[in-house]
Every structure is written in structure tokens, then in C-alpha cells.
C-alpha positions in Angstrom: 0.0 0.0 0.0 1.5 3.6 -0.6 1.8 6.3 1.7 1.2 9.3 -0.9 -1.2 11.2 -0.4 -3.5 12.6 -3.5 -4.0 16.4 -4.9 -7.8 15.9 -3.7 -6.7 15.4 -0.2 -4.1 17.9 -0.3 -6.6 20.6 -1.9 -9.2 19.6 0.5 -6.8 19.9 3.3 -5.9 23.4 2.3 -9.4 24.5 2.0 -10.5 23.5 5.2 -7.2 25.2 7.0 -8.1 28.0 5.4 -12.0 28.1 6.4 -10.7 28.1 9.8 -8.7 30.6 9.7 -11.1 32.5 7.5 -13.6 32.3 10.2 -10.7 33.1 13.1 -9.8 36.3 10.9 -12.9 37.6 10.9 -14.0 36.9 14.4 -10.6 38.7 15.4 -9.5 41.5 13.4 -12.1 41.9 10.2 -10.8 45.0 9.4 -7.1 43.6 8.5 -7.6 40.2 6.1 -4.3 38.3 7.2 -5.8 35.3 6.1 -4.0 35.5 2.8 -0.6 35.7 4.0 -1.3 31.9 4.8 -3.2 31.0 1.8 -0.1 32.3 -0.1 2.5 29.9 1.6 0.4 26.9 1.6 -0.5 27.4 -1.8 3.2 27.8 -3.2 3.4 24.8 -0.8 0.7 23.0 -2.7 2.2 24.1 -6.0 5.8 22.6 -4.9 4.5 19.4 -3.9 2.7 19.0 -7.2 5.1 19.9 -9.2 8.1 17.8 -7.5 5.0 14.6 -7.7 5.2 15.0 -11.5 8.9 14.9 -12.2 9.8 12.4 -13.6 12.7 10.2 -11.8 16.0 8.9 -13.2 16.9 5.2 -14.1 
């Protein structure tokens, strides 16, 4: 059995991080969105991991 773990998960991980801290931005400070300072890294994140999942690997 493999230990990857799909896009889907990833992408729906990501989502949900971000709906919390969506929410805890707003609660906290609505006037300042900070949320996107996160979405930014884990999204580079995200891009990283999907990019290095494609290459392909030497013989």
C-alpha cells in the first residue's frame, strides 16, 4: 500500500485550513484580512508538492 497522499486530499486539506482561519480572521480582526498571507504559503506549498510529484525520476 502507498503512503502518498492525493491532490484531492491535499486541496481539501488546504481548504479546510483556510475556512478556519477564514472564520478566526474575521472573528478577530475583520478590518485587517491576514488570512491571505497563509493561503499564499500553503499554496506555493501545494504548487511545490505537485510539481516535484510529476517529475519524472532517473533510471
Amino acid at each position: 500500500m502507498s503512503n502518498t497522499v492525493t491532490l484531492g486530499k491535499k486541496i481539501k486539506g488546504y481548504l479546510l485550513i483556510l475556512t478556519l482561519l477564514s472564520v478566526i480572521n474575521l472573528l478577530t480582526s475583520p478590518s485587517y484580512m491576514w488570512v491571505v498571507w497563509p493561503a499564499i504559503g500553503m499554496g506555493i506549498g501545494l504548487v511545490v508538492s505537485t510539481l516535484s510529484r510529476n517529475k519524472p525520476r532517473a533510471c
